[in-house]
C-alpha positions in Angstrom: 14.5 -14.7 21.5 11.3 -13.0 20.8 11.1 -9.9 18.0 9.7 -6.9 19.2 7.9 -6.6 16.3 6.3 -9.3 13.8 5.7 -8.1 10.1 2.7 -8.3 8.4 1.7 -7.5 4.4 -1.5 -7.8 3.3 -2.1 -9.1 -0.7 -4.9 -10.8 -0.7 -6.8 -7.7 -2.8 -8.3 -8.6 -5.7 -8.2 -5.6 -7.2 -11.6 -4.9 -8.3 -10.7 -1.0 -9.3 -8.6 -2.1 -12.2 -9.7 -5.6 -13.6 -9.1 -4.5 -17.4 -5.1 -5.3 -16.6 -5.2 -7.6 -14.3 -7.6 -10.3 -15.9 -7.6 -12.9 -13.3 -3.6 -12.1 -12.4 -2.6 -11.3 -8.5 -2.3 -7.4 -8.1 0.9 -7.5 -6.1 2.3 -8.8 -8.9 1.4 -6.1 -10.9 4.3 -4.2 -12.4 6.2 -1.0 -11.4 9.6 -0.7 -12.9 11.4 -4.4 -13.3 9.9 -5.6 -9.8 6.3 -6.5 -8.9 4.1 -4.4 -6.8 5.2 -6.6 -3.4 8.3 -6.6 -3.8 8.4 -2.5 -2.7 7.1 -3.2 0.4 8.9 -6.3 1.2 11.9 -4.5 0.5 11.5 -1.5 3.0 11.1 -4.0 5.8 13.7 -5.8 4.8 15.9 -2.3 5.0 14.5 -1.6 8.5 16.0 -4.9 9.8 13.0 -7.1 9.9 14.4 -11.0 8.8 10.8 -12.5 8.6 7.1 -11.2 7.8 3.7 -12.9 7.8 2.3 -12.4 3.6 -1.2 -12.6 3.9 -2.3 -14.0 0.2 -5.7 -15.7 -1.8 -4.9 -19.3 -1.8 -5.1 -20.2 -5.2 -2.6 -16.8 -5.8 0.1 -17.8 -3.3 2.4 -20.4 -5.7 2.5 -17.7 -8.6 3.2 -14.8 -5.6 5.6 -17.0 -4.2 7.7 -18.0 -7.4 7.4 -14.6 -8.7 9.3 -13.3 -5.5 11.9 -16.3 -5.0 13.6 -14.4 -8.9 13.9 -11.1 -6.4 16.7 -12.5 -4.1 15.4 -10.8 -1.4 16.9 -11.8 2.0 13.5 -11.7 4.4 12.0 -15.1 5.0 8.3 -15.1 3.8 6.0 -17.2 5.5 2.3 -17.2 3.6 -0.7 -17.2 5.1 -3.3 -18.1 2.6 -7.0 -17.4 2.7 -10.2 -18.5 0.7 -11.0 -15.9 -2.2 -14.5 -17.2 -2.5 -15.6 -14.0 -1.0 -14.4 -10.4 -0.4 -12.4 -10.0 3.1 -10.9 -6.7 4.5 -8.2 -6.3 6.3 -9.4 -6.2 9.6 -10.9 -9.8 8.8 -7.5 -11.0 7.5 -5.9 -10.4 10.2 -8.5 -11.6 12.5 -8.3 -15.4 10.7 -4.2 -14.9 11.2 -4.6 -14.4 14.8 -2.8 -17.4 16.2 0.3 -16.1 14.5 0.4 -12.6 16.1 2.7 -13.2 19.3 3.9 -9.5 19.6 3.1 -6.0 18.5 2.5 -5.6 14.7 3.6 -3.7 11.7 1.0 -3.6 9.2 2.2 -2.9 5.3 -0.4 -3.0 2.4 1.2 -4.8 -1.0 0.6 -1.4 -2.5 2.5 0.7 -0.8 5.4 2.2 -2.1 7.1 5.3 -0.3 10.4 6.8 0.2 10.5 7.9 3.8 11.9 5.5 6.5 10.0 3.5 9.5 12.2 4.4 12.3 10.2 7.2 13.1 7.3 5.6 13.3 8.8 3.2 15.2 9.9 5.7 17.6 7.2 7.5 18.2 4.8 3.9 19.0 7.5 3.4 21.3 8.4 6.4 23.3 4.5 7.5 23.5 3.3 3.6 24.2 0.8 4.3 21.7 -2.2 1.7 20.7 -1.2 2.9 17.2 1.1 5.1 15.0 0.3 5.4 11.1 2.1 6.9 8.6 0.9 10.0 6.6 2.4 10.8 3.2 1.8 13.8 1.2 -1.2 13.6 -1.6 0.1 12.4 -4.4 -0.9 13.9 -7.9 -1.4 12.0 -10.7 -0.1 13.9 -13.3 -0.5 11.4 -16.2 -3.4 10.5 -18.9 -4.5 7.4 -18.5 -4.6 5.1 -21.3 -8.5 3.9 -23.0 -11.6 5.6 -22.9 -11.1 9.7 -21.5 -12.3 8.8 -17.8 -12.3 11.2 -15.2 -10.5 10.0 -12.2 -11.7 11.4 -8.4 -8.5 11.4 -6.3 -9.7 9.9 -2.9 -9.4 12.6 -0.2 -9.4 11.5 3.3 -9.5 14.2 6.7 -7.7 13.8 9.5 -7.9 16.1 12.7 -4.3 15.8 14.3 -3.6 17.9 17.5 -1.3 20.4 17.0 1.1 19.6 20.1 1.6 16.7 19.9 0.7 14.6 16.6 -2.1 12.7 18.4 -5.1 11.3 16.2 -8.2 12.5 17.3 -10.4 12.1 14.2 -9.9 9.9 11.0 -12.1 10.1 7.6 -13.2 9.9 4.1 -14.3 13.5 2.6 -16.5 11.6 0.6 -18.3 11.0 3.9 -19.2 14.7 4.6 -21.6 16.2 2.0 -20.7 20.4 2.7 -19.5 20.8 6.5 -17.6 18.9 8.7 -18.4 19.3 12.4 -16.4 17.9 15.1 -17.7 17.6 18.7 -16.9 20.5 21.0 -15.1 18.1 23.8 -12.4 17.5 21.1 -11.3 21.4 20.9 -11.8 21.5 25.1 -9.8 18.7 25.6 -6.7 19.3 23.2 -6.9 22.7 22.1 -5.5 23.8 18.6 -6.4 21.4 16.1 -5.6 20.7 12.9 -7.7 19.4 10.0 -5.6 18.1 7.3 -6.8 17.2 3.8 -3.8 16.9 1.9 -2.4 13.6 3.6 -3.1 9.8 2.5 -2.8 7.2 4.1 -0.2 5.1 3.1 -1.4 2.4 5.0 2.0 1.7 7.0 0.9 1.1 10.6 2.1 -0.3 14.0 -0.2 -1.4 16.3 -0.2 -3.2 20.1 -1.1 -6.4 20.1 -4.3 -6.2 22.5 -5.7 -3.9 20.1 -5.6 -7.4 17.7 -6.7 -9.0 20.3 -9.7 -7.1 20.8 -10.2 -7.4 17.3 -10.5 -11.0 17.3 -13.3 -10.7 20.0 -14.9 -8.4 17.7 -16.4 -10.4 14.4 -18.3 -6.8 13.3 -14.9 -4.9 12.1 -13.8 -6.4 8.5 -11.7 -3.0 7.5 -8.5 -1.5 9.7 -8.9 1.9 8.3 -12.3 2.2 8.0 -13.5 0.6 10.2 -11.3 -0.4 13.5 -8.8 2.4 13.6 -11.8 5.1 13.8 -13.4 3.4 16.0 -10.0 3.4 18.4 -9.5 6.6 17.9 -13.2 7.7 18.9 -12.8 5.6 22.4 -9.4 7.2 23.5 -11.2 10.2 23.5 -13.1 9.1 26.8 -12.2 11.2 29.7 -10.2 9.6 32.5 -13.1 9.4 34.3 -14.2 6.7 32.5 -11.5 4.8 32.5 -10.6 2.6 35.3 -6.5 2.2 36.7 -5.8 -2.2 37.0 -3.8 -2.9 39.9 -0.5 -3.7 39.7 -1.5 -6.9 41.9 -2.1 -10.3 39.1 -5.7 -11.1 38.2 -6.4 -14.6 36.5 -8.4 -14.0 32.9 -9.5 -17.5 33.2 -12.8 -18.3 33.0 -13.5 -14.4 32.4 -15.7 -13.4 29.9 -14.5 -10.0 28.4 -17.4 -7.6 26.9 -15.9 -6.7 23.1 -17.4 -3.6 23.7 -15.5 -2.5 26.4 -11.9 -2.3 25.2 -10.8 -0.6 28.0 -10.7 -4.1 29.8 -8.0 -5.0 27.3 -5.6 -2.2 27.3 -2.4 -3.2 30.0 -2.5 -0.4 32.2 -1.5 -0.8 35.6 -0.9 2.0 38.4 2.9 1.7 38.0 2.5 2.6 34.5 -0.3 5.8 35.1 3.3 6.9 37.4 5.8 6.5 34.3 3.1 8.1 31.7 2.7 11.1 34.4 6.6 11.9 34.7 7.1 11.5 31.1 9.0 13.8 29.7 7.4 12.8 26.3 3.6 13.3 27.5 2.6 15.8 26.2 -1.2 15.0 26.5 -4.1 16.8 28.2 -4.9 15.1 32.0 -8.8 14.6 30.5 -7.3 12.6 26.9 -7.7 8.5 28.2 -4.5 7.7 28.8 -5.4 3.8 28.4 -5.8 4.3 24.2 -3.0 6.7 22.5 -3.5 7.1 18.9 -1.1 9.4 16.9 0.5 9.9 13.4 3.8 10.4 11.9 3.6 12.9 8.9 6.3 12.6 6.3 7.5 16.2 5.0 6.1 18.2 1.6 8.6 16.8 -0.4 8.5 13.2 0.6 7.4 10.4 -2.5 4.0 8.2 -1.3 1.4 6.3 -3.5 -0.7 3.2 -3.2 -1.3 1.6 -6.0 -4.8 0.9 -5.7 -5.8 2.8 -9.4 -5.3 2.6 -12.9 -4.3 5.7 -12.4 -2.1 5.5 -9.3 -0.2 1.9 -11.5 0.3 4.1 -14.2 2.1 7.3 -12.1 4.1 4.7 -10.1 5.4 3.2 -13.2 6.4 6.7 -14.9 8.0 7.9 -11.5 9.6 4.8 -10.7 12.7 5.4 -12.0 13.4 8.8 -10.7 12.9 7.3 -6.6 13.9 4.0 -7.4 17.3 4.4 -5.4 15.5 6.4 -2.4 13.2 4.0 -2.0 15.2 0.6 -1.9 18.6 1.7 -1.7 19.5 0.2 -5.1 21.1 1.9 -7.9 18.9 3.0 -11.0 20.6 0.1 -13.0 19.3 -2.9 -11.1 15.7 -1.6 -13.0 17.4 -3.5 -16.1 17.7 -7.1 -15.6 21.3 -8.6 -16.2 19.7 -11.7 -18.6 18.1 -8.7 -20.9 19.4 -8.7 -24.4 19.6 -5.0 -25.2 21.1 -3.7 -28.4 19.7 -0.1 -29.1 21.8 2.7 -27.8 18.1 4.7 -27.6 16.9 4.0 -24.2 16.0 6.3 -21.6 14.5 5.9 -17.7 13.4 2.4 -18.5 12.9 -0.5 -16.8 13.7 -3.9 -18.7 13.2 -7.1 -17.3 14.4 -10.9 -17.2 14.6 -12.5 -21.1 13.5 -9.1 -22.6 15.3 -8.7 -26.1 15.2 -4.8 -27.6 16.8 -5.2 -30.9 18.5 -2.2 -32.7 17.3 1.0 -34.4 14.9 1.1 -31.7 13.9 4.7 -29.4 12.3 3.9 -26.0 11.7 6.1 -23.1 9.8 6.2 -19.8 8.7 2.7 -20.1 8.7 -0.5 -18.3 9.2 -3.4 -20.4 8.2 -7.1 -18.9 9.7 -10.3 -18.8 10.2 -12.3 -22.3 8.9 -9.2 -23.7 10.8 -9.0 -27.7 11.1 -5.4 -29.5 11.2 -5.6 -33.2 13.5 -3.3 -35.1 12.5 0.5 -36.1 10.1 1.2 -32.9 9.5 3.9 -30.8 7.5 3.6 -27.5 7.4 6.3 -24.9 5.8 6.4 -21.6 4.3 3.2 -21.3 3.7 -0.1 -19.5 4.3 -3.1 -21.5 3.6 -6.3 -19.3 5.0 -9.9 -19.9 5.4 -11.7 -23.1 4.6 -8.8 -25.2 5.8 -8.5 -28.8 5.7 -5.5 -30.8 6.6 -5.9 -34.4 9.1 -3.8 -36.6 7.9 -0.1 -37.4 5.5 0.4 -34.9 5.1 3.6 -32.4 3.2 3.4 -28.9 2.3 6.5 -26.8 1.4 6.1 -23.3 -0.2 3.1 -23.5 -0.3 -0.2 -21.4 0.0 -3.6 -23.0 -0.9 -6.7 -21.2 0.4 -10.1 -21.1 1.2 -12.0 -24.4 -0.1 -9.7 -26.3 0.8 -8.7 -30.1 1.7 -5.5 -32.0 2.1 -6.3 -35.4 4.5 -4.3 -38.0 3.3 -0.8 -38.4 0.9 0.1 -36.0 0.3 3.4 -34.4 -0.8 3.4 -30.5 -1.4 6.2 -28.5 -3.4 6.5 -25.4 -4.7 2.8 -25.5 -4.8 -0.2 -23.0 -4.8 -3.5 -24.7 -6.0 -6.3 -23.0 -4.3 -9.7 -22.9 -3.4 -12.1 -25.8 -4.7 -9.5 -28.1 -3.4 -9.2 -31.3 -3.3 -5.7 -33.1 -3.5 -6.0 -36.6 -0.8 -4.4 -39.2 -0.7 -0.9 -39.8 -3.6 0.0 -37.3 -4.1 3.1 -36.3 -5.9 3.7 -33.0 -6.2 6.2 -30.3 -8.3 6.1 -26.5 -9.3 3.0 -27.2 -9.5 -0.7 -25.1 -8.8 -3.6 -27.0 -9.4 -6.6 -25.7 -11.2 -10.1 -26.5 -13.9 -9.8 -24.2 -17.3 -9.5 -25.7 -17.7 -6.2 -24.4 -15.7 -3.3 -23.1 -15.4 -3.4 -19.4 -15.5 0.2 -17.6 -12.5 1.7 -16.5 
């Protein structure tokens, strides 16, 4: 039997905003709580009921994604799709190169994505308003936290979207970084669907569900390499074509073979027959405008006020997932806040508070830790206090030291009484005994590399 729905995650990024952690490591392996950055994801489809997804990964990435995951016990069959990471590729090309795989209509889950509000509406709505799209909107999520290194300023990304009022339908997606003062919307938007909303406090959390002609107008269409920058505006621009434009196919079979189909004229791809122009018309879910193309339905599901949404696409955003981790871990995977500590840790201090621990870590006694995330093989030394930081795999902190919001990557070493606050230090570094340092990165490179 065929799924309704085939699952696709994308973690092929190469995270270019944060290389000073990840040093040549995957990103969706990256950190948050016990688990890697995937695993979130994975996990939520897995909730929903999906038994198989499509992981779109680098290939030279996929045996260290795919071992890292297999320590997870997670139940959802995984099958890789690996790409070339000689250049840059967006999503939109991802998927294009993945096209032989797509059989049915997709959902569409970015690695770092982690939020606390369930699919099934979204699935719904794509399914009682035949929509060529539904995508997810989350609240803005503030970064209260200071970011470890060099004081940096970080720009939260703002992105508009003009929603009608009615009826949640998606009649204008962007960046605000795109409009210098005003933003000005074409007239025949407010005509055709009245009250409008402009919304500047959602993100996108990059959850979507699309119809599988719109992939397969995608694959006729080399000049789209992004999904939300890209292809999704550019779908939501053409349903706004009055029905006048748009042509009814008759319900009477035409052969496609031997038919060359202009890219450019989507409308030619979209299944819409008269018999279906009859159901949409006696809906009792259309809600619509008669002048809005009824061929191309975009709309948007937009998760209350209080609802918990981040991607994990910052330095910043890594470090507020990891500090808030613990409070949504059981909303988000349905897990109690104790499967955060692995089972093979070797924990003996009776000091530890909202942290994560992971496989082979060893804490030893006489030692204060809270709001942290501790890696695998990580060993704490005797006498230490760390508080709100991220300490990756293999680190090992000698006795007497203290760490304040800082992140420590891989196989690195803090030696006996050293004072940390506010610093990122780079990978098989070793910190020197009884330093003292504040805002700074350490690393090995030659140089400092911007954060």
């Amino acid at each position: 039997m065929v799924a309704e729905f085939q699952a696709v995650v994308f973690a092929a990024g190469k995270g270019s905003r944060f290389p000073e952690i990840l040093e040549g490591r995957p990103k969706c392996l990256l950190p948050i709580g016990s688990y890697p950055l995937i695993w979130y994801p994975l996990k939520i489809l897995q909730r929903h009921g999906f038994t198989d997804v499509i992981v779109i990964a680098l290939e030279h990435e996929k045996s260290e994604i795919q071992q890292r995951l297999e320590k997870t016990q997670l139940r959802i069959k995984i099958d890789f799709c690996t790409i070339s990471g000689e250049s840059d590729i967006g999503t939109a090309d991802a998927l294009r190169l993945i096209s032989d795989r797509i059989r049915t209509d997709v959902v569409l889950v970015s690695c770092d994505t982690i939020v606390e509000f369930s699919l099934y509406p979204v699935l719904k709505q794509f399914r009682e308003l035949d929509a060529s799209f539904v995508s997810l909107l989350v609240p803005n999520c503030a970064y209260n936290v200071s970011v470890p290194g060099p004081k940096t300023k970080y720009k939260l990304e703002q992105d508009l979207f003009g929603i009608c009022a009615s009826s949640n339908r998606l009649i204008f997606m962007g960046s605000a970084s795109d409009f210098e003062q005003d933003l000005k919307l074409p007239g025949y938007l407010l005509r055709q669907n009245g009250k409008v909303d402009i919304r500047s406090g959602l993100q996108d959390a990059h959850i979507y569900v699309i119809k599988k002609w719109v992939l397969d107008f995608l694959e006729m269409s080399p000049n789209y390499s992004t999904l939300k920058g890209e292809l999704l505006p550019f779908i939501v621009k053409k349903q706004m074509l009055t029905n006048s434009n748009t042509q009814v196919q008759s319900d009477k079979p035409v052969s496609e073979v031997n038919v060359k189909i202009n890219a450019k004229d989507i409308n030619q791809l979209t299944p819409y027959t008269a018999m279906d122009k009859k159901i949409f018309d006696s809906s009792i879910f259309n809600k619509e405008p008669p002048s809005m193309n009824e061929q191309i339905r975009c709309y948007v599901v937009v998760a209350p006020d209080n609802t918990f949404g981040i991607r994990v696409n910052t330095l910043a955003a890594f470090c507020s997932a990891n500090r808030q981790i613990y409070k949504i871990f059981q909303s988000v995977t349905d897990l109690p806040e104790t499967a955060l500590i692995a089972p093979s840790s070797d924990i003996k201090s009776k000091q530890i508070t909202s942290t994560a621990v992971s496989d082979q870590a060893v804490v030893m006694e006489k030692t204060s830790i809270s709001s942290t995330t501790i890696g695998a093989n990580c060993t704490i030394n005797s006498k230490v206090k760390i508080t709100n930081s991220i300490l990756m795999d293999y680190v090992t902190i000698g006795e007497n030291v203290t760490i304040e919001n800082c992140i420590v990557c891989e196989k690195s070493n803090i030696k006996s009484g050293s004072t940390l606050r506010n610093c990122l230090v780079g990978s098989n570094y070793t910190v020197p005994n009884n330093t003292i340092k504040e805002n700074q990165h350490l690393s090995n490179s030659d140089g400092f590399m911007e954060i």
